[in-house]
C-alpha positions in Angstrom: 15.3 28.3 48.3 14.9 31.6 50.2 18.4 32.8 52.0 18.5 34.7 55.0 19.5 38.3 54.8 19.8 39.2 58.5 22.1 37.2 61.4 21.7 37.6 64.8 25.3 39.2 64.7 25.4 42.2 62.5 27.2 42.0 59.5 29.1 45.1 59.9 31.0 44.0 62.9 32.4 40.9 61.6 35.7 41.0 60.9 37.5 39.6 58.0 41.4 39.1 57.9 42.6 38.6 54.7 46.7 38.0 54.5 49.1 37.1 51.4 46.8 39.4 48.8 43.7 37.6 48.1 42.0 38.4 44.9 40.2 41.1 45.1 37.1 38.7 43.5 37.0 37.8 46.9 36.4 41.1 48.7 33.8 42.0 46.3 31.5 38.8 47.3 32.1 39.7 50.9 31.1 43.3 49.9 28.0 41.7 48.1 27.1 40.0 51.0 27.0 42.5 53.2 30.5 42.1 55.0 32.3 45.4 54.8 34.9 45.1 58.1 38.1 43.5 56.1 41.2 43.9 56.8 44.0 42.8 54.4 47.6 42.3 54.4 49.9 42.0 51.0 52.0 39.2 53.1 51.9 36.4 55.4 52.1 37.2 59.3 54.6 35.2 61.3 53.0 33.3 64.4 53.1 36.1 66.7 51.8 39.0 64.7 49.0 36.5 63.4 48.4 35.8 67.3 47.8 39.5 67.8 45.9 39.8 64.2 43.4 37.2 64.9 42.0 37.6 68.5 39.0 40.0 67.1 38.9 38.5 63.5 35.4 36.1 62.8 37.1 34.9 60.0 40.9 34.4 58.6 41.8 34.1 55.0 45.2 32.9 53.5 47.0 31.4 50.7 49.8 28.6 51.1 52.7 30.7 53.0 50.7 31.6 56.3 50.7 29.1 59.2 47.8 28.2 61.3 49.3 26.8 63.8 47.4 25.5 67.5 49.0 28.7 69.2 47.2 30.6 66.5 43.7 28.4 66.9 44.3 29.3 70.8 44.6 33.1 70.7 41.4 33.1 68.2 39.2 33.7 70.7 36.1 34.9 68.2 36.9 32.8 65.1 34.4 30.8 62.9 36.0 29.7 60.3 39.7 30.0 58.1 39.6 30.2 54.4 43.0 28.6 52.7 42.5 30.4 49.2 44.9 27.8 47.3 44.5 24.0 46.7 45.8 22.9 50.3 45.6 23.5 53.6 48.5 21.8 54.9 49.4 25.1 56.3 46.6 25.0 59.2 46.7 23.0 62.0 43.3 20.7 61.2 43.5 18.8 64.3 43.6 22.1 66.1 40.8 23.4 64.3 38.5 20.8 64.5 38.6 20.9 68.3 38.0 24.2 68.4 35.4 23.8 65.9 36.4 26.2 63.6 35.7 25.4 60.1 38.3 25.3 57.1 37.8 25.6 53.3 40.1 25.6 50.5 39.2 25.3 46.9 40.7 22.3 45.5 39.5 22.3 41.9 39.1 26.2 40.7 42.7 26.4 39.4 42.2 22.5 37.5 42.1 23.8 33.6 45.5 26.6 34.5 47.4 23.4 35.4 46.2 21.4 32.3 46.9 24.0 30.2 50.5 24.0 31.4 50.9 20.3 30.9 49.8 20.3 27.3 51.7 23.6 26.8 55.0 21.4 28.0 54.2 18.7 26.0 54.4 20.6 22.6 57.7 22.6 24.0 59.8 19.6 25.2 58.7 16.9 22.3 59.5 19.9 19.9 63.1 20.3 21.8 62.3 24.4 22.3 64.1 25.0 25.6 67.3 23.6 24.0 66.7 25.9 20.5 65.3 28.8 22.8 68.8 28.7 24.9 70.7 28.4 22.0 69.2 31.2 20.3 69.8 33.5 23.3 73.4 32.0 22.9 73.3 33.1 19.6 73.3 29.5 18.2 71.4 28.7 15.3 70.1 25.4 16.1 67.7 25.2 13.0 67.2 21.1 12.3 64.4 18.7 12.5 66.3 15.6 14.2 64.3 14.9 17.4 61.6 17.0 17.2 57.8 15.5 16.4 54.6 16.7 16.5 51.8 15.7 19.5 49.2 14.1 16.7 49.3 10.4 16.7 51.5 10.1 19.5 50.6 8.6 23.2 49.7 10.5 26.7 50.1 8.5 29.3 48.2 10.4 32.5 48.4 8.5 35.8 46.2 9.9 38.1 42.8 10.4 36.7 40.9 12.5 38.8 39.8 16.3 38.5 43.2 17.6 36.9 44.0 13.9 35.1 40.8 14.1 33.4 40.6 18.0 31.9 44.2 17.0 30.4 42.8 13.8 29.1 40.0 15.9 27.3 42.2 18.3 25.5 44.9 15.8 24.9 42.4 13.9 23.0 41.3 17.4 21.2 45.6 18.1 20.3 45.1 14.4 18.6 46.6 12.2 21.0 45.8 8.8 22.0 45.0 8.9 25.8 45.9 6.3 28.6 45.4 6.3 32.0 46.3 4.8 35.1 45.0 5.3 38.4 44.4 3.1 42.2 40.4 3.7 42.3 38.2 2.5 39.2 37.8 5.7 36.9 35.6 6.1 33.7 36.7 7.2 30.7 36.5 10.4 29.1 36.1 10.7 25.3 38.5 8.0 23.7 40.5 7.7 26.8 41.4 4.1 27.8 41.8 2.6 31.2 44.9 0.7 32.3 45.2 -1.7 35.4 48.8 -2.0 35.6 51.4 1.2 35.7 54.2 -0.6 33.7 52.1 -1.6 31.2 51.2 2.4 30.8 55.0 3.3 31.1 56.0 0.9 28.3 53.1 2.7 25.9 53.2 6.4 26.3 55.4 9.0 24.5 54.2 11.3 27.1 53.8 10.7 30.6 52.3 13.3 33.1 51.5 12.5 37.0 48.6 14.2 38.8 48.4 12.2 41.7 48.4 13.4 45.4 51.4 13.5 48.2 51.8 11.4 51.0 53.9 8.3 52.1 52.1 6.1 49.0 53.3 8.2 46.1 56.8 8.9 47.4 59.0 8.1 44.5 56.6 6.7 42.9 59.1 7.1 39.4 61.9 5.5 40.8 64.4 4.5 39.1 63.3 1.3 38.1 59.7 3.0 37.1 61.5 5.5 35.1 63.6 2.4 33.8 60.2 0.7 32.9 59.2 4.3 30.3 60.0 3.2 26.8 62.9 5.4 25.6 62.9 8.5 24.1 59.7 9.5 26.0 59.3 12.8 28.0 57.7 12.7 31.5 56.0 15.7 33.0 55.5 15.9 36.9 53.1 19.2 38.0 51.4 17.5 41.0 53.4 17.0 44.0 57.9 17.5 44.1 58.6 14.0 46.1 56.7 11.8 43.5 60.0 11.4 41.4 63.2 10.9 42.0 65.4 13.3 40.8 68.8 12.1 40.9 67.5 9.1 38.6 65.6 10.9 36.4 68.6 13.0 35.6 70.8 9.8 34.8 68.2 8.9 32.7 68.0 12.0 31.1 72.0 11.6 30.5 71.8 8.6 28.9 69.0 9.5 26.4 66.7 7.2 27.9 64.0 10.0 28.7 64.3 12.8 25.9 63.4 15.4 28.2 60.7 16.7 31.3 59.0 19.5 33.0 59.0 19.9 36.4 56.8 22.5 38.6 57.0 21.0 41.9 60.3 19.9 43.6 61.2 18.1 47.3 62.4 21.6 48.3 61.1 24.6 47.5 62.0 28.3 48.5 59.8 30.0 50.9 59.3 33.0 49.4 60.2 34.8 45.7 64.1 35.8 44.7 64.9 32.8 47.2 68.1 30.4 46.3 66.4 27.5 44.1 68.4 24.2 43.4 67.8 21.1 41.7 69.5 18.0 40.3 68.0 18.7 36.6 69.4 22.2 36.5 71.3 22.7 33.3 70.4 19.5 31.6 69.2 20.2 28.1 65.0 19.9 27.4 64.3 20.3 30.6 61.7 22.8 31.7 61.7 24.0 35.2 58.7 26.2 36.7 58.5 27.4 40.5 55.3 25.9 41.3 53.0 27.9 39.1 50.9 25.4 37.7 47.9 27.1 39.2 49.2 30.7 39.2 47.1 32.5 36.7 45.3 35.4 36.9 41.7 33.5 36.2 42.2 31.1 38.4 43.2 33.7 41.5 39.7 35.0 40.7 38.1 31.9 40.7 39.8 30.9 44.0 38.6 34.4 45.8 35.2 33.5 44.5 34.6 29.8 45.3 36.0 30.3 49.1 34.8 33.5 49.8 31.4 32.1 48.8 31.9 29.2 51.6 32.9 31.4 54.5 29.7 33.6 52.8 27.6 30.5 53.3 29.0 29.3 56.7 27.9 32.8 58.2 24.3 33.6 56.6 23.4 30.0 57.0 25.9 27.8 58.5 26.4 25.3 56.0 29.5 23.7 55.9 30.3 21.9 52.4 33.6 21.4 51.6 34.9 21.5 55.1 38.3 19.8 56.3 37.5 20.4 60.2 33.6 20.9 61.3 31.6 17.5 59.4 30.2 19.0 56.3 26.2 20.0 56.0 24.3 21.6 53.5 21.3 23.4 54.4 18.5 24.7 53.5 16.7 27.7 55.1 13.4 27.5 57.0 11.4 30.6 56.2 9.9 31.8 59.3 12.0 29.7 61.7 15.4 30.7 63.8 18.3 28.7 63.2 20.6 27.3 66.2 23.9 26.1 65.5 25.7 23.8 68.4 29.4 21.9 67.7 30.1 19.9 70.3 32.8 16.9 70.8 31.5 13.9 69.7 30.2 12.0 72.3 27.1 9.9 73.1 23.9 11.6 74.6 24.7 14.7 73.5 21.7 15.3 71.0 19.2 13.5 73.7 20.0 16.1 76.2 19.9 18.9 73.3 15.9 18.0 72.3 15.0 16.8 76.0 16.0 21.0 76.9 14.0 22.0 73.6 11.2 20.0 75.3 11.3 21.2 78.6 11.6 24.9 77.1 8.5 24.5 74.7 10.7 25.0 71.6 9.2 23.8 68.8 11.9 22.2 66.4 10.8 22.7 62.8 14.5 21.4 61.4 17.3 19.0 62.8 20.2 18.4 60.9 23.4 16.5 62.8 26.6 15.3 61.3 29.6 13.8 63.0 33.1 13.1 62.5 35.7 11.1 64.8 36.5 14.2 66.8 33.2 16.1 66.7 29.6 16.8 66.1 27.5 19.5 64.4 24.2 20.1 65.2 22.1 22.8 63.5 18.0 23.6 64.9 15.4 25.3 63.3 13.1 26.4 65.7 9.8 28.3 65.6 10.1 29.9 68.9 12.9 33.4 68.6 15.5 32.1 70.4 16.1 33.4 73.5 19.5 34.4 75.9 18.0 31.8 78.1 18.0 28.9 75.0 21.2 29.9 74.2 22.4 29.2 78.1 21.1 26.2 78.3 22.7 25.1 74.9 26.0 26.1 76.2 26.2 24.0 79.0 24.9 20.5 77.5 27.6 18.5 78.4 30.6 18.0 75.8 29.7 21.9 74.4 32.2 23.6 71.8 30.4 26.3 70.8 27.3 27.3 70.4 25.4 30.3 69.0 22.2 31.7 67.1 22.8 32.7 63.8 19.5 34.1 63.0 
């Protein structure tokens, strides 16, 4: 597939606002591509400085602190599309977005083997009781014994939630010499050895080890409540790096008390500081084997750079050919490019006629369509035309007032 190296806009003056200190892997494939105006900030903006930040910019990029909120979608009077460079994107307003028809990427999966790695890191630290001999030590306790500390080979990992992170741990579980179980709501296959269970407290009553990797939301809230937790055969240690309200604390430290759970690592809490040097509080604090990270299950170096990579690349895509693969707002297309022909690009609210009038004014114009590509979501529709004829100021008119219009605009 040839790629086109020209858009009707000029590279050069579209701006990029990058905020919170993206990777630097990012910049470079914007450089690569031929998009030189960026403007970066080490930090997040607050509302109204990103209001008066974004009214030129073509494109925004953030991490998890900045807020997109409507205001913001409103002043942004020249964006195409917001990059989250993290694994969310509850920070932008998607609603907002998607009827402005600006299109939003994040990059769910590149930080997947930094959070495994943590989870099997905890593992070996908590069933090998080193927070409580690491404290001591700095104490200057010599806690030299071997009551209560085991090796991982032989013993159980019970994973629930088996989807891109559930599975990487399941592969190098298996590889530490674990057996592997698994429990999740959809029908998953098997990785390796792993083996598929259809009830949760049948997986709580098996596994030495229990790790979540499930998402947030109303149907996983508490989902280790006390009587779950109850349901974990004693002695076990539960890990929890996916989302802070999918245990409950208060229970899990009564049941740490009691001996029933020999210990847990936690990296994601109910409430979390904003910002770094921040106050932090939780229920589990000084309780012994008990590791406690601020949220930096995907904060590693390698997987910064993979983030700036993968969502740079989108944003790359959506401008040289307007694909829009991966996209939370504007309905997903991937497409290819037409040598010889111009490409159109219309986003419009999704209502019925709308393509009929589109190709009855490519008629009545003597465009020649060479391409039509058209996908919808509840709120709106993207259309993209390849067309043999250059498009014209006059095509592009007549585009922008079918009835229902968002945007519209030639891209090359």
């Amino acid at each position: 597939m040839s790629k086109a190296t020209t858009t009707s806009y000029p590279k050069e003056k579209i701006k990029i606002l990058l905020l919170e200190g993206i990777s630097q892997s990012a910049i470079d494939e914007f450089h690569r591509a031929g998009y030189t105006n960026i403007e970066t900030h080490a930090k997040a903006l607050d509302e109204a400085e990103l209001v008066k930040a974004i009214k030129d910019a073509h494109l925004l990029g953030i991490r998890s602190k900045t807020q997109v909120t409507q205001k913001v979608i409103d002043a942004a009077e020249k964006l195409w599309g917001i990059g989250a460079f993290c694994i969310g994107v509850n920070q932008v307003d998607l609603k907002a977005a998607t009827r402005a028809g600006v299109t939003v990427f994040n990059s769910p999966y590149s930080n997947t083997r930094s959070v495994a790695e943590l989870v099997i890191a905890e593992a070996i630290m908590l069933i090998r009781r080193i927070p409580e001999k690491n404290t001591g030590a700095h104490k200057g306790d010599w806690l030299k014994e071997a009551k209560g500390s085991f090796e991982l080979r032989g013993k159980t990992l019970g994973i629930i939630g088996y989807g891109h992170i559930g599975s990487q741990v399941s592969i190098m579980g298996e590889a530490m010499g674990l057996k592997v179980i698994y429990y999740d709501v959809e029908p998953k296959l098997p990785l390796g050895n792993a083996t598929g269970y259809r009830s949760l407290p049948d997986l709580l009553k098996k596994a030495d080890i229990v790790t979540l990797h499930v998402p947030g939301g109303s149907g996983t809230k508490n989902l280790m409540s006390k009587e779950r937790i109850k349901q974990m055969k004693k002695g076990s240690i539960l890990l929890n790096l996916s989302r802070g309200e999918v245990v409950d604390l208060d229970a899990l430290r009564e049941a740490i008390e009691s001996g029933h759970i020999a210990g847990t690592g936690l990296d994601v809490f109910p409430i979390e500081p904003e910002g770094k040097g921040q106050k932090f509080e939780s229920p589990l604090q000084g309780l012994a084997n008990v590791i406690l990270t601020p949220h930096i299950g995907g904060s590693t170096e390698e997987a910064q750079v993979n983030i700036g990579s993968d969502v740079a690349g989108k944003l790359i895509n959506l401008l040289d050919s307007g694909a829009t693969v991966g996209s939370h707002s504007v309905p997903p297309l991937s497409l290819p490019i037409q040598d010889g022909a111009n490409r159109l690009l219309h986003i419009h609210e999704n209502k019925p006629g709308v393509l009929s009038e589109i190709n009855t004014i490519m008629g009545n114009m003597g465009v020649n369509i060479v391409g039509q590509y058209l996908k919808t979501n509840e709120e709106i529709g993207y259309v993209v035309l390849d067309i043999a004829k250059a498009p014209s100021k006059d095509i592009l008119k007549a585009l922008q007032k079918v009835k229902h219009t968002i945007r519209a605009r030639v891209l090359f």
